[in-house]
C-alpha positions, 0 to 999 in steps of 0.5 A: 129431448135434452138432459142434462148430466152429471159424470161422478166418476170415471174408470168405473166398472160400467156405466150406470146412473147412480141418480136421477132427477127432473133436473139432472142425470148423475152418471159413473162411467167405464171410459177414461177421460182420455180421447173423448173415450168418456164421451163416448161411453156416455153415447153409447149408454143413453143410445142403448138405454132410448134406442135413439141417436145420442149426441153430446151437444154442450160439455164436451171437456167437461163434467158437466154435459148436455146430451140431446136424445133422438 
């Protein structure tokens, strides 16, 4: 399965979805956008929450990213 997302905000105080559609996943999120710190806060959420292995297969540089779950 892939999903589309949003990151809205870094530096937040957790990550959570803030908005959720057929189309897209809106996302504020804990890590900094240094060191991939992000993308790997973003991981660990949709991992946690699928209970599957996550990656992040487009937008690694970006806001704007596509993330395959299991």
């Amino acid at each position: 399965m892939r999903i589309s997302v949003v990151v809205k905000r870094l530096n937040c105080k957790k990550t959570e979805i803030i908005s959720e559609t057929s189309k897209q996943t809106e996302l504020n999120v804990k890590g900094e956008a240094r060191d991939g710190k992000a993308n790997l806060e973003i991981v660990k959420f949709f991992a946690r929450k699928y209970k599957k292995p996550v990656r992040i297969v487009r937008g690694l540089r970006s806001k704007r990213k596509v993330v395959e779950i299991g």
